[in-house]
ZAMARGU-4260 file (C-alpha; in steps of 0.2 Angstrom, whole numbers, plus 5000, padded with zeros to 4 digits):
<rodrens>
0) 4917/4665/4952 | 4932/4668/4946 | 4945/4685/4948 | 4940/4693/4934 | 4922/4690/4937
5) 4925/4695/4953 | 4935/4712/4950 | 4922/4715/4935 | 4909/4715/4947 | 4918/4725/4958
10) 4921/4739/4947 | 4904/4739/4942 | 4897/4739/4961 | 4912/4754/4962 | 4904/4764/4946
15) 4888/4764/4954 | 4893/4767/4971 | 4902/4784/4965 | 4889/4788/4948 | 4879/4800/4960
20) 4894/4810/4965 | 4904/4811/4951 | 4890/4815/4942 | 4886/4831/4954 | 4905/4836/4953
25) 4905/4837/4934 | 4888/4847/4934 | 4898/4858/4943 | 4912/4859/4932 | 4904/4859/4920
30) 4891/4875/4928 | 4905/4883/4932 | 4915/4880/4913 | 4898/4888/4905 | 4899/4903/4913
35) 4916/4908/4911 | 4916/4899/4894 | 4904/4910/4888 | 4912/4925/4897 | 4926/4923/4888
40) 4918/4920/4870 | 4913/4940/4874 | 4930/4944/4880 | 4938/4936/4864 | 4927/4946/4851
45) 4931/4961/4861 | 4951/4957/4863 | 4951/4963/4846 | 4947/4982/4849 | 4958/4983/4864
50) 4973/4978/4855 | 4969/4992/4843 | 4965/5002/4857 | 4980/5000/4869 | 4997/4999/4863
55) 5010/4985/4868 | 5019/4997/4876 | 5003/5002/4889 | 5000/4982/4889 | 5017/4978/4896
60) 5014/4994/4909 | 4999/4985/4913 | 5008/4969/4915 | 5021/4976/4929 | 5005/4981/4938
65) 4997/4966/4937 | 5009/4957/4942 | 5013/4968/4958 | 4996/4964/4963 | 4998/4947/4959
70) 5014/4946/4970 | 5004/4953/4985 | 4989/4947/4984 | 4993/4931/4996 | 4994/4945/5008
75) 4978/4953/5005 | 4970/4941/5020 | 4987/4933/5024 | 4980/4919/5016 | 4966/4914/5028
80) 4955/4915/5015 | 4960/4897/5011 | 4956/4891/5026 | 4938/4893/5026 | 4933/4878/5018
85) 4940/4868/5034 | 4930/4870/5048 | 4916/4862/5055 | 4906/4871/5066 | 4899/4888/5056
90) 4904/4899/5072 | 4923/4897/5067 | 4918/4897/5049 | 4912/4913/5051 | 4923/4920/5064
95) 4937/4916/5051 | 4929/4926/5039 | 4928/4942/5049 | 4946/4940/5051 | 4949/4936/5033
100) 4937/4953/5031 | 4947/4966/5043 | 4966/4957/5037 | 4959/4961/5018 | 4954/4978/5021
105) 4971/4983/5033 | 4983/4976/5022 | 4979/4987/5006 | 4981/5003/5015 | 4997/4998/5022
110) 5003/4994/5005 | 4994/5013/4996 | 5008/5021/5014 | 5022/5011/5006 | 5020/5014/4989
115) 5018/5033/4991 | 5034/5032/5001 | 5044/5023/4990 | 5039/5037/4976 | 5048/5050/4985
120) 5064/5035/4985 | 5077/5036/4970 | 5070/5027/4957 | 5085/5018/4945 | 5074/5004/4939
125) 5058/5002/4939 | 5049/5023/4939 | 5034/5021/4953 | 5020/5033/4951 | 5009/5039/4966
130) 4995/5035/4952 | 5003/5017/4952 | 5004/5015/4971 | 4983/5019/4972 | 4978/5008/4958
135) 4988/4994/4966 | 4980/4997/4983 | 4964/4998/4975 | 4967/4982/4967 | 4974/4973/4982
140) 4957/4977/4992 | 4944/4974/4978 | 4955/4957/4971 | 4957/4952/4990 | 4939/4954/4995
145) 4935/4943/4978 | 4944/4929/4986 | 4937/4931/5003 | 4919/4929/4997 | 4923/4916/4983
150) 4932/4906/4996 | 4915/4906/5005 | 4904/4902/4994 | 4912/4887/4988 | 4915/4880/5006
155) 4896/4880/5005 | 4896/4872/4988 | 4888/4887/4980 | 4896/4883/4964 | 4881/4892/4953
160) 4885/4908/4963 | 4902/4906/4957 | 4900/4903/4941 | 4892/4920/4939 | 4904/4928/4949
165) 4915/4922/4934 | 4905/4926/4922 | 4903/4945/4928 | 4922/4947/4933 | 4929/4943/4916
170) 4917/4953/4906 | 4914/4964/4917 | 4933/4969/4915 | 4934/4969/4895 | 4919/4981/4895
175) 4928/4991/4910 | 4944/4993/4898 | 4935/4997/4881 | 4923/5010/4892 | 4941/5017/4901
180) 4948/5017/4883 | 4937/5032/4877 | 4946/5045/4890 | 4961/5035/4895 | 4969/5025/4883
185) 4986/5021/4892 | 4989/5007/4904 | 4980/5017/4919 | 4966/5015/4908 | 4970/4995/4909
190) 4973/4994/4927 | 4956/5007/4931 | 4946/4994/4917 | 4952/4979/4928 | 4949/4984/4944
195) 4931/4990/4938 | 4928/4972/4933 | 4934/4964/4950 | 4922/4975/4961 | 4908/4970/4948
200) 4910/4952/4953 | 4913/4958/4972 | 4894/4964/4971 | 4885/4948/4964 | 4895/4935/4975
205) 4894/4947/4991 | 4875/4952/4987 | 4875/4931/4987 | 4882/4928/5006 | 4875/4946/5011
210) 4867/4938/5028 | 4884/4927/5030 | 4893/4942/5029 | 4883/4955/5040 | 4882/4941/5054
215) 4903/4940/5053 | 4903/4958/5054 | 4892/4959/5069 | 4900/4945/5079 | 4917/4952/5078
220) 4926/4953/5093 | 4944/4952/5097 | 4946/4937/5105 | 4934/4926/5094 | 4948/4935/5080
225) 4964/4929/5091 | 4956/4912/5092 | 4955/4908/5075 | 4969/4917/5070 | 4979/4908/5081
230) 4971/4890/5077 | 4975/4893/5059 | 4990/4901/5060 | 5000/4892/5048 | 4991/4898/5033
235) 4998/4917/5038 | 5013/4910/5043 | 5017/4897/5031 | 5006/4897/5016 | 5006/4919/5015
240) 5024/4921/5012 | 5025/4906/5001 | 5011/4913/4992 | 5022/4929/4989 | 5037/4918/4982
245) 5025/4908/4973 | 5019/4925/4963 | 5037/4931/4964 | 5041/4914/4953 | 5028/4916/4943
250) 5026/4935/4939 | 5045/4936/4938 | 5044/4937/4919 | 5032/4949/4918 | 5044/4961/4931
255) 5060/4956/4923 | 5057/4958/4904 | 5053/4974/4902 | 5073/4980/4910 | 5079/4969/4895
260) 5069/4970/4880 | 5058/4984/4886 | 5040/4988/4886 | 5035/4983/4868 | 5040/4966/4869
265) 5033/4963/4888 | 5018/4969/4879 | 5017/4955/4867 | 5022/4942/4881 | 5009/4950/4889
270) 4994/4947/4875 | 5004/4927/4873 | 4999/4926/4891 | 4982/4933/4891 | 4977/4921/4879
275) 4983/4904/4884 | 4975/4912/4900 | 4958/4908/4895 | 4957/4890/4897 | 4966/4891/4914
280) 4951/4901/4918 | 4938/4891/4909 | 4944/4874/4914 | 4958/4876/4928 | 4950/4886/4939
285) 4933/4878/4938 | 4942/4861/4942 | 4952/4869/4956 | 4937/4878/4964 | 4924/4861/4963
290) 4940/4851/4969 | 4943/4863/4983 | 4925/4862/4986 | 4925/4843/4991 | 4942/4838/4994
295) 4943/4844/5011 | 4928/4834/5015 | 4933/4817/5005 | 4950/4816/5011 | 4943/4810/5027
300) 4926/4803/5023 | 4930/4795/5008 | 4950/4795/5003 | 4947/4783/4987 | 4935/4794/4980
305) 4946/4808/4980 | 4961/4797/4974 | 4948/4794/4959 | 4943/4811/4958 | 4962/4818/4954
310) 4965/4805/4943 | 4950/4809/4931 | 4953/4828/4932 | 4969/4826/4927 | 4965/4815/4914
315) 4952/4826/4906 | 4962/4842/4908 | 4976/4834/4899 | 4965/4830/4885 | 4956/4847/4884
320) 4973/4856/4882 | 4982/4844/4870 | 4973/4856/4855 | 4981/4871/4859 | 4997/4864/4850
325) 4990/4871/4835 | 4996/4888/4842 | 5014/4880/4839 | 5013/4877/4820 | 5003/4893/4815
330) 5004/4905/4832 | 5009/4922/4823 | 4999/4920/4809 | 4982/4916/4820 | 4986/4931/4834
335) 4992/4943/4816 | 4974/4937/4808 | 4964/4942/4826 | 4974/4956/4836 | 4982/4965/4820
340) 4999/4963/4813 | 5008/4974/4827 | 5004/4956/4837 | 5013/4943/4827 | 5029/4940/4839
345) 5014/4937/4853 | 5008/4921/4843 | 5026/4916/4841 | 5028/4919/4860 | 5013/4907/4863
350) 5017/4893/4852 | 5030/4889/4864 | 5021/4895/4880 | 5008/4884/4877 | 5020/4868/4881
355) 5021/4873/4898 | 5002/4881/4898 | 4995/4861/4895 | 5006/4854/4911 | 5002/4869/4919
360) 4982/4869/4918 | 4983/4853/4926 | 4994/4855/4937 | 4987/4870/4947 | 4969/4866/4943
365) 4973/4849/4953 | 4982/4855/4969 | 4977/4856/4984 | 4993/4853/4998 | 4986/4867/5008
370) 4969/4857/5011 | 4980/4840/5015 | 4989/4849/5029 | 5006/4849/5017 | 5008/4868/5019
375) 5025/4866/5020 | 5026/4856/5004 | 5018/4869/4995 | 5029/4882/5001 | 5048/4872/4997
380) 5039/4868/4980 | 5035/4886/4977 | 5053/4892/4983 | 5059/4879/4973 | 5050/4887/4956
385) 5055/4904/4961 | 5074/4898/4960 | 5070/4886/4944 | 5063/4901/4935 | 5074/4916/4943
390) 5089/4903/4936 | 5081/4904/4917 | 5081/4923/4920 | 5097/4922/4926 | 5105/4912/4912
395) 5092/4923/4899 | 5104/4939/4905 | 5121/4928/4904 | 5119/4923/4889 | 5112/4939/4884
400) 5100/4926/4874 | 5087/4935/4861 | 5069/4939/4866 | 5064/4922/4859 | 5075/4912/4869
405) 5071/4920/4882 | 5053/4913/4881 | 5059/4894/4878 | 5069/4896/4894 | 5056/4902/4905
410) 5044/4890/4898 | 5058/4875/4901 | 5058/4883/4917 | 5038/4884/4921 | 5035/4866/4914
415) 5047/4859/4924 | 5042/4867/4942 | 5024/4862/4936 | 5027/4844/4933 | 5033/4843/4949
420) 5016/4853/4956 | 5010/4840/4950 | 5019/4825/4955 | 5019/4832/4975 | 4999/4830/4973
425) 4999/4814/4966 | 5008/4808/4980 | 4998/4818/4994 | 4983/4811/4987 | 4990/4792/4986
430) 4997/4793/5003 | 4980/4798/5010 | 4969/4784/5000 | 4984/4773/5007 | 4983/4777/5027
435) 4964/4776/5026 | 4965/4759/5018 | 4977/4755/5033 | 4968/4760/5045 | 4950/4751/5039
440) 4961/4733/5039 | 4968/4737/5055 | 4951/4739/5060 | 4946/4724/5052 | 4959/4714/5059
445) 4956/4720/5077 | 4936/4718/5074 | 4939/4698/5069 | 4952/4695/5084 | 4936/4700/5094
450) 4926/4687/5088 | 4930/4672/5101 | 4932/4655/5091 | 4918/4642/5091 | 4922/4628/5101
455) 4921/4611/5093 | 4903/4600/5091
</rodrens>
């Protein structure tokens, strides 16, 4: 048979090896892509109204609000919460998670002492509310405990579950807002309509892993909490603070904006980012959680299957964004068509967003360092975006560049950090699919110099 024959037939010996399992994995994707896909076709149609509803000015409120909690939220649970997928034996799985359960309720109500603190501080900047500093701890709690329970249901591949978790947090949050709208129309309103919409996907996915949960609670003791805080401690003391400077980098934008060009224009970044949101949502995240799902088990049962796995949702995520770049050629006119007139500069400000949004999908939806036992790559790669992006800020004020430069700086900025997200995974998952196949010839090799030659006749 010649090479070709043979690599032909063992492709196709490959294909049906892996058919079964990729097939599961895409029905899972796929599962979870439905739901939220669907979620958002509602959210869409009822974008719309709350555009006319809400101002940009209350959007771009909302937005420094959002992106407080986004900053924070690695240390609703001190990042614990993304360990759970890791262990073997239930007992630590489920000793980890009463921790993740008592760090995520702590945490919040050290952050609503703060907040009403620093409203009694002088405030030159940004002005903090005491109505500000609840809504964020009340976010913190309900976004953290969304995590935890998410976290748990996808180590134990309950990807139906979360797909209606999805489906229930993101419309559960449009019909939260547009309810809000009726008696508070302001960016309180927003913030009160997001945080109803979180704690409605709380209560399906915890009513999912209720016993899970209540035997967590039960078995709680401090030492079996020391044990697995300790064993896993890298995740708080690693992965938590980069997780901060991760948000830091990427919610910087959304912080910084409003000093410079103030709230109307934040507004419009704002609804730009809202937008190109929703596939990271409908494809990213369901990538992500289905790859988080399995990778922590293939990278040492089956390294080549998870080389293969990257490669092809990469592959198809690439090619499900590559249409967004009609948002380039007709951007204000589509957003001026669907949101009103008032949104224009927002289509503008996607048309370019969206150039870093397609590396971007890809690039988060596909990383998982943390599983790999690369925390410390993760975390210089996410200092490394905070100076990348607080440098386009930088220059943006230097330069005292108009609000549309700005945008193609940050984007510059967001693209670039991404495509090296994205090369740092390529890398962690070649290297594993490398030292597994050293291993199985070393095997090999020490297996035949076993075998004792046959002596002649």
């Amino acid at each position: 048979m010649s090479r070709l024959a043979q690599a032909a037939e063992g492709f196709r010996d490959g294909v049906r090896h892996h058919g079964t399992f990729f097939r599961r994995v895409s029905a899972d994707v796929l599962r979870i892509a439905g739901a939220v896909g669907l979620a958002q076709a509602l959210v869409f149609a009822a974008s719309p109204l709350l555009t006319r509803l809400y101002d940009p000015a209350d959007f771009g409120h909302f937005t420094i609000l959002g992106a407080i909690v986004t900053i924070l939220t690695p240390l609703a649970s001190l990042r614990y919460g993304w360990a759970l997928p890791l262990p073997k034996d239930e007992e630590t799985a489920t000793d980890l998670l009463a921790l993740c359960l008592v760090v995520t309720v702590a945490v919040p109500v050290l952050v609503a002492l703060v907040g009403a603190l620093a409203v009694a501080l002088p405030q030159d900047w940004v002005e903090i509310r005491l109505a500000d500093a609840l809504l964020l701890a009340a976010a913190l709690l309900i976004v953290g405990l969304n995590e935890i329970v998410t976290s748990w249901l996808i180590r134990n591949q309950g990807f139906p579950q979360v797909a209606g978790q999805r489906f229930v947090t993101l419309l559960g949050t449009a019909v939260c807002q547009l309810a809000v709208a009726a008696v508070k129309p302001d960016a309180d309103g927003l913030m009160i309509g997001f945080i109803g919409g979180y704690a409605l996907g709380l209560v399906r996915a915890a009513s999912q892993c209720r016993p899970d949960l209540e035997r967590s609670v039960r078995g709680m003791s401090l030492n079996r909490l020391r044990r697995v805080a300790v064993e896993y401690r890298q995740f708080a003391l690693l992965t938590a603070p980069s997780g901060v400077i991760n948000g830091v980098g990427r919610q910087l934008p959304n912080v910084v904006l409003p000093s410079l060009y103030g709230l109307a224009m934040a507004g419009q970044w704002s609804l730009a980012h809202r937008v190109l949101w929703q596939p990271t949502a409908l494809l990213g995240q369901a990538a992500n959680q289905v790859l988080w799902g399995n990778a922590a088990r293939l990278q040492t049962e089956n390294p080549r299957r998870l080389w293969l796995l990257f490669l092809i949702f990469n592959a198809g995520l690439f090619a499900l964004m590559t249409p967004g770049l009609i948002l380039t050629a007709y951007g204000p006119e589509i957003f001026g068509f669907v949101f009103g007139a008032a949104w224009q500069e927002a289509g503008r400000f996607a048309g370019i967003v969206v150039l870093s949004s397609i590396v971007g999908v890809a690039a988060q939806a596909t990383s998982c360092l943390h599983l790999y036992g690369l925390n410390r790559w993760m975390s210089a790669w996410e200092v490394g975006r905070l100076l990348t992006v607080a440098g386009s800020m930088l220059a943006v004020w230097w330069l005292d560049l108009p609000a549309l430069g700005a945008v193609i700086a940050m984007t510059a900025a967001f693209a670039l950090s991404d495509a090296a997200l994205l090369i740092l995974n390529t890398i962690a998952v070649w290297r594993i699919r490398r030292l597994e196949e050293g291993r199985r010839d070393k095997a090999q090799l020490e297996a035949a110099s076993t075998i004792e030659p046959r002596s002649p006749g």
